[in-house]
C-alpha positions as CSV (number, residue, x, y, z in Angstrom):
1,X,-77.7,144.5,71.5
2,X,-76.5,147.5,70.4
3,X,-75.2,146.1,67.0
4,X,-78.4,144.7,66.6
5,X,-79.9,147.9,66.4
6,X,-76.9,149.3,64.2
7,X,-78.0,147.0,61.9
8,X,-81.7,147.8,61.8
9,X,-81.3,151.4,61.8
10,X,-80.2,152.5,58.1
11,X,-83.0,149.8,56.8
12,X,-85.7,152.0,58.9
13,X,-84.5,155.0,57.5
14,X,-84.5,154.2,54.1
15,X,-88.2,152.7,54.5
16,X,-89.0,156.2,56.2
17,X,-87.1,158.4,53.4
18,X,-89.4,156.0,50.7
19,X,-92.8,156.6,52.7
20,X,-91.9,160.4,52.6
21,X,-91.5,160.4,48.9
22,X,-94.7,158.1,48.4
23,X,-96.8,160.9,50.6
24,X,-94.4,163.5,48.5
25,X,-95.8,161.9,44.8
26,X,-99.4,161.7,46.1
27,X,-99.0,165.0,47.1
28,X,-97.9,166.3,43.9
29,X,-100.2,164.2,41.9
30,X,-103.1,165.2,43.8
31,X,-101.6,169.0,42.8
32,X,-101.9,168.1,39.2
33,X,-105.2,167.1,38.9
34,X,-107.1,169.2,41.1
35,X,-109.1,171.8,39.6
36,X,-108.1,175.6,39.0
37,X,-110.4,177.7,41.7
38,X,-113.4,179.4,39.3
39,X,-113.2,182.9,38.7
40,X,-115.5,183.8,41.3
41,X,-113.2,181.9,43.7
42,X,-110.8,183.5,42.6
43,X,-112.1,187.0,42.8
44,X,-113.3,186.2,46.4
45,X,-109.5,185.0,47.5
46,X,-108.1,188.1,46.0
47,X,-110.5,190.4,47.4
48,X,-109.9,188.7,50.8
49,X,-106.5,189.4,50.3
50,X,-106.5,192.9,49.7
51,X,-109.4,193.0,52.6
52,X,-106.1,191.7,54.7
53,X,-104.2,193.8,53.6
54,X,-106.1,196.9,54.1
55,X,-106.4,195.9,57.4
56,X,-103.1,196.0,58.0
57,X,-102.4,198.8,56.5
58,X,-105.1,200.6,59.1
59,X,-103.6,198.9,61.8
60,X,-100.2,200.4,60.9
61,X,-101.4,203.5,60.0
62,X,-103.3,203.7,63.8
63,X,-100.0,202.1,65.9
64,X,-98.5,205.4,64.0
65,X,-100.6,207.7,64.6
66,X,-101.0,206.9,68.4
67,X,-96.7,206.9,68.7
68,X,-97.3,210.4,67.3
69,X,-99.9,211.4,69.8
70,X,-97.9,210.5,72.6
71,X,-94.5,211.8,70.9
72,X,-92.4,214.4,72.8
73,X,-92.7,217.2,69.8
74,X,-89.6,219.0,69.3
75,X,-88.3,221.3,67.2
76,X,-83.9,220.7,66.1
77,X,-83.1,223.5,68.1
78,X,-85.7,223.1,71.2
79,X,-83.8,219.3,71.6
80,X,-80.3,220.9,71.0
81,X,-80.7,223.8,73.5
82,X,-82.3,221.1,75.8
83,X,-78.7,219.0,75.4
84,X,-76.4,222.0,75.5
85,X,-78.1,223.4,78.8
86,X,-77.7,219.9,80.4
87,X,-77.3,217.2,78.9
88,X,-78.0,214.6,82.1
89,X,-82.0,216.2,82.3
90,X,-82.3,216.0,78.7
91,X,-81.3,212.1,78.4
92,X,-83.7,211.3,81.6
93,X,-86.2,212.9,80.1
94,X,-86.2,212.1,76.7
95,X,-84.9,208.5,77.2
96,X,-87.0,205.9,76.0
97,X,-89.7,208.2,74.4
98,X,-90.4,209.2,70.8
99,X,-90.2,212.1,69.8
100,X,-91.7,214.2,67.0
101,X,-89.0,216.0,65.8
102,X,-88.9,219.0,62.9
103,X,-86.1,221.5,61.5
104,X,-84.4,222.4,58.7
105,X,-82.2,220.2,56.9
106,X,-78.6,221.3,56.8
107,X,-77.4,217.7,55.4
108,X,-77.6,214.5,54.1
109,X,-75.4,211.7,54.6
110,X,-74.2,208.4,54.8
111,X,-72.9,206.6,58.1
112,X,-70.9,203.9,58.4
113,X,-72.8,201.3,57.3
114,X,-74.2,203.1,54.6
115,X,-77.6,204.3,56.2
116,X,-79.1,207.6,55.6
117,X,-78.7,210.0,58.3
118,X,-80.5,213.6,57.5
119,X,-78.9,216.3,60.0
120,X,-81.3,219.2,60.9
121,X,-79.9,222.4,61.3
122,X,-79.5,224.2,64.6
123,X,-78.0,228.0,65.9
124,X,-74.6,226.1,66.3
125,X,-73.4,225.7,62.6
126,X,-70.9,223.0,63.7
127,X,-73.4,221.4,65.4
128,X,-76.5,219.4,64.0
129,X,-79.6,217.1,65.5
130,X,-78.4,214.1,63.5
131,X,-81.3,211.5,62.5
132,X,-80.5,207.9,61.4
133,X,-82.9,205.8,58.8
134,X,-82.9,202.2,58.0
135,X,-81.4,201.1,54.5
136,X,-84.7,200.6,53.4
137,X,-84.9,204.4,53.6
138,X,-82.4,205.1,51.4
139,X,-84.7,205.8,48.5
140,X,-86.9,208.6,50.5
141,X,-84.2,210.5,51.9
142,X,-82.6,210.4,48.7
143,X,-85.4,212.9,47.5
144,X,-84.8,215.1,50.0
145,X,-82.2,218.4,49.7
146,X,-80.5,220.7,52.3
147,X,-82.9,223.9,53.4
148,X,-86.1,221.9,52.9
149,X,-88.5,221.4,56.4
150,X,-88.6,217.9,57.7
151,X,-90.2,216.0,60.4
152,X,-89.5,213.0,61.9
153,X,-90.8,210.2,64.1
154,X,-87.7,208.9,66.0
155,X,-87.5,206.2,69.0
156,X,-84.3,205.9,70.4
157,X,-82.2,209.5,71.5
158,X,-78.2,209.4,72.7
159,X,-76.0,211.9,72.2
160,X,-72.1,211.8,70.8
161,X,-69.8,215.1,72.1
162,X,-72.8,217.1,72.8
163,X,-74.7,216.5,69.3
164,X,-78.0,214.6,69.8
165,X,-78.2,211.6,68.0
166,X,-81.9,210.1,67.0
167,X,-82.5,206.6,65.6
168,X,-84.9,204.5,64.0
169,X,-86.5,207.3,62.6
170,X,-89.2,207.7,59.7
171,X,-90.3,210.6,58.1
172,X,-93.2,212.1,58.7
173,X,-95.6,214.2,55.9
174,X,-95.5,217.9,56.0
């Protein structure tokens, strides 16, 4: 019985693989001769679009501005006295919370995996609050120089040897 079926098999898919390139043609065909949308159709789908898009954009723009408003705000040196004094407290009370964080840049590097990481200065001159970015912001840290006042919305906070480390950050407007 089961040869039987052996048999019957390959002949049922190659009916089914020449139905799905009949409905495939039709498809195409039916593609072809259809008539382009009018311009007034066409201005409604692109204004709908940017409607969309707008929306969007708010919506982001609000999810932001709400992480801001309920941001721990920090300045470099408030978050690295806060790890030098103890740095149990300050990963209990920081962990898992964003925080708004501002300062001075003192540098701007590369980690890694080649991600920006902007380092804000603090009283301890071998010491920095170090802030990672994603790839993508490569091109807005890029126009940024040492001395210049920053501000950042970061999610995650760790520390390495006493330096507090801050990731998934994005900059903020000053």
């Amino acid at each position: 019985m089961s040869d039987d079926v052996a048999e019957k098999g390959p002949g049922k898919a190659k009916k089914l693989g020449i139905g799905c390139a009949g409905v495939l043609v039709v498809v195409i065909l039916i593609g072809m001769f259809a008539e382009p949308p009018t311009p007034e159709e066409q201005a409604a789908r692109e204004e709908a679009e940017a409607q969309e898009r707008a929306e969007e954009v708010a919506a982001r723009v609000a999810e932001a501005q709400s992480r801001i408003d309920t941001a721990e705000k920090l300045t470099a040196q408030q978050l690295f006295n806060a790890y030098q004094n103890n740095e149990v407290a300050a990963q209990q009370a920081l962990s898992g919370r964003s925080i708004l964080i501002s300062g001075t840049i003192d540098d701007i590097t590369l980690d890694f995996m080649d991600e920006p990481v902007v380092s804000l200065a603090t009283s301890n001159q071998f010491m920095s609050v170090q802030l990672d970015f994603d790839e993508e912001d490569a091109a807005m840290v890029s126009q940024l120089s040492s001395g210049q006042a920053f501000t950042a919305l970061c999610d995650e906070v760790s520390e390495v040897a006493g330096t507090p480390m801050l990731d998934d950050c994005v900059a903020q407007a000053e």
